[in-house]
C-alpha positions in Angstrom: 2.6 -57.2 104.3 -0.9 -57.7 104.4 -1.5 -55.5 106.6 0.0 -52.7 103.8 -2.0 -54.1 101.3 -4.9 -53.5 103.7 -3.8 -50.2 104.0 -3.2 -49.4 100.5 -6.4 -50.9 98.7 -8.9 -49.6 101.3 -7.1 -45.7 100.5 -7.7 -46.7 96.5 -11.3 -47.5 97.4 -12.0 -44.4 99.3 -14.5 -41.5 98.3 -11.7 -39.2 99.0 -9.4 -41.2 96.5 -12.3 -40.8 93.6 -12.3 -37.8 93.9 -8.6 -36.9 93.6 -8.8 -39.0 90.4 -11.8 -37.1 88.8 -9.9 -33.8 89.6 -7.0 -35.1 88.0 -8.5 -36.3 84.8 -10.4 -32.5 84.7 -7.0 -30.9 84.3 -5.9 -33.7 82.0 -8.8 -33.0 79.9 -8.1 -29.5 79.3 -5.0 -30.5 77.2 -7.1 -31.0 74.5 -9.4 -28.1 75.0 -6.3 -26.0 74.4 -5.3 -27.5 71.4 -8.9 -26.7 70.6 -8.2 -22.9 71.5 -5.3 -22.9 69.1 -7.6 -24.8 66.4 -9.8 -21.5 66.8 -7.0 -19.2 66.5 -5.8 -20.8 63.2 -8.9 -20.7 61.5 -9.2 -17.1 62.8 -6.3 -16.4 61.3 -7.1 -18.6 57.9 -10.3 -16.3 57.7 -8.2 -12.8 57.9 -5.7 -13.9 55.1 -8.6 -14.6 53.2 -10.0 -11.3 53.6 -6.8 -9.6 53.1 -6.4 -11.5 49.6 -10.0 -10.2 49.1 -9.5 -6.8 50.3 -6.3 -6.6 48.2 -8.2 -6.6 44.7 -11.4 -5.1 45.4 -9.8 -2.3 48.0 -8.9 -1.9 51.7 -10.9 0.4 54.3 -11.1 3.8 52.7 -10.1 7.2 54.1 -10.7 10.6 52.9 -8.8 13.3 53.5 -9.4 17.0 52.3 -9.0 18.4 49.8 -6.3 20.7 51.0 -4.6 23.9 49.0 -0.8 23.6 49.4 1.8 26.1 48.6 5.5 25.0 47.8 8.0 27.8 49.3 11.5 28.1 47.7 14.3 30.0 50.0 18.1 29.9 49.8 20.2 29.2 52.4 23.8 29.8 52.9 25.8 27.2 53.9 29.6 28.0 53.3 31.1 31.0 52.0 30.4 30.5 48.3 28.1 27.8 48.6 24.2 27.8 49.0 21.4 25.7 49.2 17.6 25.6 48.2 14.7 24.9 50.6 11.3 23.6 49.6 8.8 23.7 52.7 5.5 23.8 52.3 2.1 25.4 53.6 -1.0 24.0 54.1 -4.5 26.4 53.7 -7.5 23.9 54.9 -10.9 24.7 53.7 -13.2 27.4 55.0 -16.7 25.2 54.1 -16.6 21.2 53.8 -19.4 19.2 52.9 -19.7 15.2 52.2 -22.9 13.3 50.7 -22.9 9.8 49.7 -23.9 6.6 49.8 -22.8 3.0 50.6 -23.6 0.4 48.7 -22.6 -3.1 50.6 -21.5 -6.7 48.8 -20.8 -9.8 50.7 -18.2 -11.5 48.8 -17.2 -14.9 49.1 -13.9 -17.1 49.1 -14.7 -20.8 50.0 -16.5 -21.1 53.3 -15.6 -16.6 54.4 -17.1 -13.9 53.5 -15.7 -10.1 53.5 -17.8 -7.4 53.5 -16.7 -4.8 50.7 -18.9 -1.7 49.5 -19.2 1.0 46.7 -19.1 4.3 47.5 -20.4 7.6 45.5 -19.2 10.8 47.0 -20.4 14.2 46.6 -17.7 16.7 48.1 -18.3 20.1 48.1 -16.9 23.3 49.7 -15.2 26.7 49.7 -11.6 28.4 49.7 -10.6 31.8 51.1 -7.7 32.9 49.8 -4.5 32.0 51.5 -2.8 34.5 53.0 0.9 33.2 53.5 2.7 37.0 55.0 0.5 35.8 58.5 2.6 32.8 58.3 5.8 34.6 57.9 6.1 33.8 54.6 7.3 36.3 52.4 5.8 37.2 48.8 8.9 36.3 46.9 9.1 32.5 48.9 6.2 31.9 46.7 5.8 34.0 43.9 6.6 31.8 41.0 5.6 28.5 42.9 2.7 25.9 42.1 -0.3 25.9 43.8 -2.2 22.9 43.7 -4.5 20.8 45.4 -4.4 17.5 47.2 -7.0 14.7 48.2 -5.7 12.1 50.1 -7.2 8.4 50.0 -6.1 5.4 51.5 -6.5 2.9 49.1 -6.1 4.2 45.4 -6.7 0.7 43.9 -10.5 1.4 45.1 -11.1 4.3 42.4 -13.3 3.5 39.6 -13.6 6.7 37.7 -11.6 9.6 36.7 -11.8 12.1 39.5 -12.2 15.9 38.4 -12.2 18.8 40.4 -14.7 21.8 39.2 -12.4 24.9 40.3 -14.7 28.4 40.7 -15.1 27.8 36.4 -12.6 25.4 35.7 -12.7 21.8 35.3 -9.0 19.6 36.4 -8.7 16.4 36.0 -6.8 15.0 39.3 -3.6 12.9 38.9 -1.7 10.4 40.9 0.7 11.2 43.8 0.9 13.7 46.8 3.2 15.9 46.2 4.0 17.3 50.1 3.4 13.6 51.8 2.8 15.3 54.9 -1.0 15.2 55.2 -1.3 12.0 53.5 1.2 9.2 52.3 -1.3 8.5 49.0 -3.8 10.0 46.8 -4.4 12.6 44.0 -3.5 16.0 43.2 -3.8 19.1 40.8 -2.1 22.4 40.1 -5.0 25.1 40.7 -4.8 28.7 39.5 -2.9 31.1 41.8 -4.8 34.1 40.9 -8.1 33.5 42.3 -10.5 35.9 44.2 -11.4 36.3 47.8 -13.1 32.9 48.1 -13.8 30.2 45.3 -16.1 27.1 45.0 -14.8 23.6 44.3 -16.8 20.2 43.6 -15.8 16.9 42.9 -17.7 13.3 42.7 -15.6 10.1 43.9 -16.4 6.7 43.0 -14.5 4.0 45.4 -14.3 0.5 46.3 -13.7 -0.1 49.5 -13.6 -2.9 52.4 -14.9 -3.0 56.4 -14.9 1.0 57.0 -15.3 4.5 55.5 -13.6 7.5 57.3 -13.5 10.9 56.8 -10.7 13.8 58.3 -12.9 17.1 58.9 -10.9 19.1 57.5 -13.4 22.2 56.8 -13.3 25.3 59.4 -16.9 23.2 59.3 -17.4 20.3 57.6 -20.9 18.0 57.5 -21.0 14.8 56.4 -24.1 12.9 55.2 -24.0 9.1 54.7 -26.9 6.4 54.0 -26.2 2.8 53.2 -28.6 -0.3 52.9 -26.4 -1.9 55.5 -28.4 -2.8 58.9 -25.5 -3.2 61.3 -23.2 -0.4 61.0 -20.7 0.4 63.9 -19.9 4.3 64.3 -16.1 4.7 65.1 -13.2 7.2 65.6 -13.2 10.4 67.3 -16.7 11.8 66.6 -20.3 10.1 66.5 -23.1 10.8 64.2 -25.2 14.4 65.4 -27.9 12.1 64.2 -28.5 9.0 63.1 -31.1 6.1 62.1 -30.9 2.5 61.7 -33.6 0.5 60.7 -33.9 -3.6 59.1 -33.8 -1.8 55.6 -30.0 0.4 56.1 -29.1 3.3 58.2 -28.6 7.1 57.3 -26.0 9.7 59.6 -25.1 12.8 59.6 -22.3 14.7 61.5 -21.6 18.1 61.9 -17.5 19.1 62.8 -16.4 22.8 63.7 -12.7 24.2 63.9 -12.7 24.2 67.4 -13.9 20.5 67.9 -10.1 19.4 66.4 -6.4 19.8 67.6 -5.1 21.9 64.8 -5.9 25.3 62.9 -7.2 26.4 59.6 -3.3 26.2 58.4 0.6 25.6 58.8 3.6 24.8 57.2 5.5 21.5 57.0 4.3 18.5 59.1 3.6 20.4 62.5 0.5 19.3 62.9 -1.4 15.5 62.3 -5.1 15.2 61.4 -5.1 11.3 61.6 -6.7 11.8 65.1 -9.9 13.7 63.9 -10.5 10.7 61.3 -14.7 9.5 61.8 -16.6 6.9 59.7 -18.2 4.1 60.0 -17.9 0.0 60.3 -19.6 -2.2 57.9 -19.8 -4.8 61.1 -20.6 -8.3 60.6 -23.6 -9.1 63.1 -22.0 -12.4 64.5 -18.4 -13.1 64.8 -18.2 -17.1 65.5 -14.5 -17.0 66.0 -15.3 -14.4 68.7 -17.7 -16.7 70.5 -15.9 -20.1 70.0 -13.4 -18.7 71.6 -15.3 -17.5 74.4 -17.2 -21.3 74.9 -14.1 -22.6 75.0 -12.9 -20.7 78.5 -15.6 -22.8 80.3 -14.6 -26.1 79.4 -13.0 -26.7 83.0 -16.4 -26.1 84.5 -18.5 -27.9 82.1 -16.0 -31.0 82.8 -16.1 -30.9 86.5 -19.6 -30.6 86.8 -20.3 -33.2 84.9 -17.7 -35.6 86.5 -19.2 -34.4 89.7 -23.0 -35.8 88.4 -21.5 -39.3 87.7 -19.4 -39.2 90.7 -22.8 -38.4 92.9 -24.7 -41.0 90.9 -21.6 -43.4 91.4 -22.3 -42.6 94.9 -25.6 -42.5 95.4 -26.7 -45.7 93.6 -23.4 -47.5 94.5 -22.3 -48.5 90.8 -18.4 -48.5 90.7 -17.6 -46.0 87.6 -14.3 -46.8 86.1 -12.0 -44.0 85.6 -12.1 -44.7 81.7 -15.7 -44.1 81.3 -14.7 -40.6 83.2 -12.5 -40.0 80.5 -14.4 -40.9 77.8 -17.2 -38.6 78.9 -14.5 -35.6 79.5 -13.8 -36.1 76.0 -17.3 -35.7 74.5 -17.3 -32.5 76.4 -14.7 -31.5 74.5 -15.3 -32.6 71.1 -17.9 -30.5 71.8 -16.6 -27.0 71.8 -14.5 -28.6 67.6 -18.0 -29.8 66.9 -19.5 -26.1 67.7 -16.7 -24.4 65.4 -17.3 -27.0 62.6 -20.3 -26.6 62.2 -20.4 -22.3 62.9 -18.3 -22.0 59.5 -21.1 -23.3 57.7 -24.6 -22.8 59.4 -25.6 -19.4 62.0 -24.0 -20.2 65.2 -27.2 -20.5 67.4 -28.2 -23.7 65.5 -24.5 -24.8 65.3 -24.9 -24.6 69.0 -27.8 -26.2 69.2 -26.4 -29.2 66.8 -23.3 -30.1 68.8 -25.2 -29.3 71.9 -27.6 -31.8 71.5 -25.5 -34.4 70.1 -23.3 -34.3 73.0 -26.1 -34.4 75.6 -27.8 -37.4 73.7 -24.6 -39.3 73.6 -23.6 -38.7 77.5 -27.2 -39.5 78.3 -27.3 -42.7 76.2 -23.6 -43.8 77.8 -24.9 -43.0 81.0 -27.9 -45.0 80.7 -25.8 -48.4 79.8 -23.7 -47.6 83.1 -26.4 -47.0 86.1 -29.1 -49.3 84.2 -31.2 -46.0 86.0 -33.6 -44.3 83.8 -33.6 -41.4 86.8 -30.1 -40.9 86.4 -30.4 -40.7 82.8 -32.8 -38.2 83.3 -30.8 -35.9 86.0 -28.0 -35.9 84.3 -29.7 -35.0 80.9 -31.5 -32.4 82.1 -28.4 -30.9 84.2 -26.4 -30.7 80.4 -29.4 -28.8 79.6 -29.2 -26.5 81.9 -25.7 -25.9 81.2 -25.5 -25.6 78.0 -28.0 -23.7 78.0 -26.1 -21.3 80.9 -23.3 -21.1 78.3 -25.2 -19.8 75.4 -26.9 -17.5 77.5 -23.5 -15.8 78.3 -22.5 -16.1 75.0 -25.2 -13.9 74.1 -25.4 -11.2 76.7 -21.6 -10.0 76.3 -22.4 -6.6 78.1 -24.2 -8.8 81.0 -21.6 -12.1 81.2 -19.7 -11.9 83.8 -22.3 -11.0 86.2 -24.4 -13.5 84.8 -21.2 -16.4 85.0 -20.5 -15.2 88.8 -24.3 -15.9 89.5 -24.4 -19.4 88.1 -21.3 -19.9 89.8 -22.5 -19.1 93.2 -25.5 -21.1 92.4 -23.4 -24.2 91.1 -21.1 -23.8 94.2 -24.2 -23.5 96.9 -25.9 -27.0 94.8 -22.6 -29.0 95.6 -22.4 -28.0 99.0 -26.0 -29.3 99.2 -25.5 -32.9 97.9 -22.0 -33.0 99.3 -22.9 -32.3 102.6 -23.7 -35.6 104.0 -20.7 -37.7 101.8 -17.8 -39.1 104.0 -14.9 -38.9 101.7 -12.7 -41.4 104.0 -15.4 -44.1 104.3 -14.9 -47.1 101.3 -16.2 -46.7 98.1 -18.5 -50.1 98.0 -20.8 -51.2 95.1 -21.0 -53.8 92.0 -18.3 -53.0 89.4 
């Protein structure tokens, strides 16, 4: 028996046996960092229902589509020996000149601790008609001849309009009402029945006022359409299926202009019914939000495992090296500083920029590990090792957070560079020899 006793208490006072312990109490520690992860996606989430409940009153990301002249066409069909029935299918003329000015006007709005980023927008549209010629789309004269034409203007969000919208029609003046009559260009929006006896080609104009939240787009409808935006904004972010021909962004907004042709999109000038989809043409811009903390949080988070066994592998070095037995406790409660960290860090984002969150909880965390260190090795260059290696990590991590493009090049060096320094001081340590020090 005491020979196994032997045995088993010289195997519990091994290097070796330390070790296995501080890996173990690594991967217990990363319990918590989860639930962290899941803290982050809740208030994540907390912030988009905000938004959305923002968004819902002022107005949702806008789109504009067309204006487009439709044509209802009535046939009969026969379906039984005495019995018929009418058909309604429509056709779709697109204009032969489009062109969009207007400005942005941004507002950060706030509900408790978010904030959503709506706008105002004044549109000038502008364009021309040719007149439709239905016979080169099979359609004969008497489809149409005592059949509406009208119209329509599709937008996204029609709780966003602040003004009356009306359409200036060669000479005439219409005032645009609710509703899309065809639904097969757009789901929502305004419409009006035009004159069917117009010449050759005829001018239209109309202004739009709108409230709107995150993004403006545009479907380039014309045969060529130009569109010319400015904003006060300093971040924008370009989107969808073209990019501004030119553009400028300065500290005091931005200004960009594209330029679309017929051939640059997937469907023609016109057609009938819904064979064809102009969703995929839509451009615009994002009213982007320079710093996303959720974003980041989340990211910090993902190195938790490293910044844990690092640090478990100072103290288990300094255990080693100055022969001071560490109890696994004080392991533990170190781990969990570590991770307090990362609730600290999203805390404090939510109310103050997250580069001096960072460098709040950062510090904090470092000054406490340094100070608990201090009262265990009673060794002011301990102290200062292990102070300055949180340093250099944390200061590793924001540097990745910061360089998205360059992080995991950047993360892959530090790693080889971590790896390569505990080679180094491990090189000489027998892990089967006994653990001996004061407790």
């Amino acid at each position: 028996m005491d020979t196994i006793e032997k045995i088993r208490n010289g195997l519990l006072d091994t290097v070796g046996f330390k070790m296995a312990i501080i890996a173990f109490l690594s991967l217990l520690l990363l319990v918590p960092a989860g639930m962290i992860t899941n803290l982050i996606r809740e208030r994540e989430q907390r912030r988009d229902e905000t938004i959305q409940n923002v968004t819902a009153i002022w107005g949702n990301a806008q789109t504009l589509t067309g204006p487009v002249l439709t044509l209802a066409c009535k046939t009969t069909e026969k379906t039984g020996q005495n019995e018929f029935r009418t058909l309604i299918r429509y056709a779709h003329f697109l204009p032969e000149d489009l062109e969009v000015t207007g400005t942005i006007e941004p507002e950060i709005r706030y509900r408790g601790i978010y904030q959503v980023v709506t706008y105002r927008t004044r549109l000038h549209v502008t364009g021309r008609f040719l007149r439709p010629n239905p016979a080169a789309m099979q359609i004969q004269s008497a489809e149409y001849a005592d059949q509406p034409w009208w119209i329509e203007i599709g937008l996204s969000d029609m709780r966003g309009i602040n003004q009356n919208i009306i359409l200036q029609w060669g000479d005439t003046s219409l005032a645009l009402i609710p509703g899309i009559p065809s639904r097969q260009l757009s789901k929502s929006g305004v419409h009006t029945r035009v004159p069917a006896d117009f010449k050759s080609t005829v001018q239209f104009t109309f202004d739009i006022d709108l409230n709107g939240s995150h993004s403006l787009n545009f479907i380039p409808l014309g045969k060529e359409t130009r569109i010319g935006l400015s904003s006060t904004w300093d971040s924008p972010s370009f989107s969808g299926a073209f990019l501004p021909d030119d553009r400028k962004i300065s500290g005091s907004g931005f200004t960009a202009s594209w330029k679309i042709l017929q051939l640059n999109r997937n469907y023609p000038q016109q057609w009938t019914e819904d064979q064809y989809t102009v969703e995929e043409s839509s451009l615009g811009v994002d009213l982007k939000t320079p710093v996303e903390l959720y974003q980041k949080s989340m990211r910090s988070v993902k190195y938790a495992i490293l910044f844990i066994g690092l640090t478990f592998l100072i103290f288990f070095f300094s255990e080693v090296m100055t022969r001071v037995r560490i109890h696994p406790v004080n392991y533990l409660l170190v781990g969990a500083a570590l991770v307090i960290f990362y609730s600290l860090l999203l805390a404090l984002s939510e109310y103050v920029p997250f580069q001096l969150a960072y460098l709040m909880a950062s510090l904090l965390i470092i000054s406490m590990i340094a100070i608990f260190s201090h009262s265990l090795y009673r060794n002011k260059q301990v102290t200062i090792t292990v102070s300055l290696v949180l340093a250099a990590l944390y200061l590793f991590l924001f540097a990745i957070l910061q360089l998205a493009d360059y992080s995991l090049l950047l993360g892959n060096l530090g790693l080889i560079i971590i790896l390569g320094l505990v080679m180094y001081f491990s090189r000489k340590i027998d892990w089967y020899s006994p653990l001996k020090g004061r407790k």
